[in-house]
C-alpha positions in Angstrom: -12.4 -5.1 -2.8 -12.2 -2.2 -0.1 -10.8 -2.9 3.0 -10.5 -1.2 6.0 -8.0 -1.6 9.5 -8.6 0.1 12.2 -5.8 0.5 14.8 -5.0 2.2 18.5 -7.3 1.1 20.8 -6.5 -0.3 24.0 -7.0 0.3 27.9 -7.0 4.1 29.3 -7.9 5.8 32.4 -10.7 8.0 33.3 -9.0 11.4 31.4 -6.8 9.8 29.4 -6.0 10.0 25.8 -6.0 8.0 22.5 -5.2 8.0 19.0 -7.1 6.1 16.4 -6.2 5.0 13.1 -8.4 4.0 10.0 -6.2 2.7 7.1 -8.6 2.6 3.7 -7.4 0.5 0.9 -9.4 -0.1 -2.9 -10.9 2.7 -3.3 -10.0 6.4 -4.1 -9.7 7.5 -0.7 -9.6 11.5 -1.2 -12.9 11.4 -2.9 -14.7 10.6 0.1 -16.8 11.7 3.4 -15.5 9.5 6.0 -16.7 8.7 9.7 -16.0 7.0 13.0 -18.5 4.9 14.8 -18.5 2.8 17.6 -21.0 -0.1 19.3 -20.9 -0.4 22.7 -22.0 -4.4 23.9 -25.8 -4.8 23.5 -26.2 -0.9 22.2 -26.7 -0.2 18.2 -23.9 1.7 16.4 -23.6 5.2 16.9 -22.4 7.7 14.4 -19.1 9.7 16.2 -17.4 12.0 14.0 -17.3 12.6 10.5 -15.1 14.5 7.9 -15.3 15.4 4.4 -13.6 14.9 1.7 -12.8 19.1 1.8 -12.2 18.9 5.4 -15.7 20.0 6.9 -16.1 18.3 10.5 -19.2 17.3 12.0 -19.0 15.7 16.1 -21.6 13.6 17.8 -22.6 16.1 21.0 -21.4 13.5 23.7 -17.8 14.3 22.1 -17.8 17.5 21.0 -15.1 19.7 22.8 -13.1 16.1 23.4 -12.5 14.3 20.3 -10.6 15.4 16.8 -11.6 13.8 13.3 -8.6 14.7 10.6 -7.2 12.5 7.6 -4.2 12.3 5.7 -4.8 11.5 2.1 -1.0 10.5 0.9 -1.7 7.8 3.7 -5.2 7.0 2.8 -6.0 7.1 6.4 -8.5 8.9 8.6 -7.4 9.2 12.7 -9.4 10.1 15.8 -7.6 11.9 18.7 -9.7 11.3 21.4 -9.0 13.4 24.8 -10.8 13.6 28.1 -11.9 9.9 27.9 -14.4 9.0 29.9 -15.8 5.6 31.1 -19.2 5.7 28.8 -16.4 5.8 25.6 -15.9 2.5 25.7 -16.8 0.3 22.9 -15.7 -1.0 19.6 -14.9 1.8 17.4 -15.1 1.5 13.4 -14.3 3.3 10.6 -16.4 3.7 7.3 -16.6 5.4 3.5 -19.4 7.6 3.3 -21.8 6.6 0.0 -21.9 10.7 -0.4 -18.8 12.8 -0.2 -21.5 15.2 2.2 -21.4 15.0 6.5 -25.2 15.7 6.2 -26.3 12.4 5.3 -24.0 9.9 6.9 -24.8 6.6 4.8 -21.7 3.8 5.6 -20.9 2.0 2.6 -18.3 -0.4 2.5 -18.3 -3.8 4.7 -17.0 -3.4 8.3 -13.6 -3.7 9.3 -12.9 -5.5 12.4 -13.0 -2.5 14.9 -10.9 -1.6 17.7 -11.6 -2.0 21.3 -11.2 1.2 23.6 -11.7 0.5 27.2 -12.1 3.1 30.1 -11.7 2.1 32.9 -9.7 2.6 36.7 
């Protein structure tokens, strides 16, 4: 019933940038806490950033200072800016709805999308 696509990964040097997209569809997408995540090959998925459904931010430390959480809600879509790449930033990165519309218990809810790959890389 709830479906989510994320979009704008791809190859990048060392210091580049990237724009992510998350496009949520089936559910009442202002309502709701939202985060990015990403799995790296043979690591567990890692909480990135998260934003509520008032606006409040909260960054994992290895991003803080580099990447920017923000959402549009007439597009039902949540986006991650991420600057200053660097090569440990690659992996599969996912969006998700939060079961609480709160960045202090970070819950995912709905089934995963597909992801999209970020590599970085010389």
């Amino acid at each position: 019933q709830v479906h989510l696509v994320e979009s704008g990964g791809g190859l990048v040097q060392p210091g580049g940038s990237l724009r992510l997209s998350c496009a949520a569809r089936g559910i009442m997408f202002s309502d709701y806490t939202m985060g990015w995540y990403r799995q790296a090959p043979g690591k567990q998925r890692e909480l990135v950033a998260a934003i509520s459904s008032g606006g409040t931010t909260n960054y994992a430390d290895f991003v803080k200072g580099r990447f920017t959480i923000s959402r549009d809600n007439a597009k039902n879509m949540v986006s991650l800016q991420m600057n200053s790449l660097k090569p440990e930033d690659t992996a599969v990165y996912y969006c998700n709805v939060n079961i609480v519309d709160t960045i202090a218990t970070m819950v995912p809810w709905v089934d995963w999308g597909q992801g999209t790959q970020v590599t970085v890389s010389a």
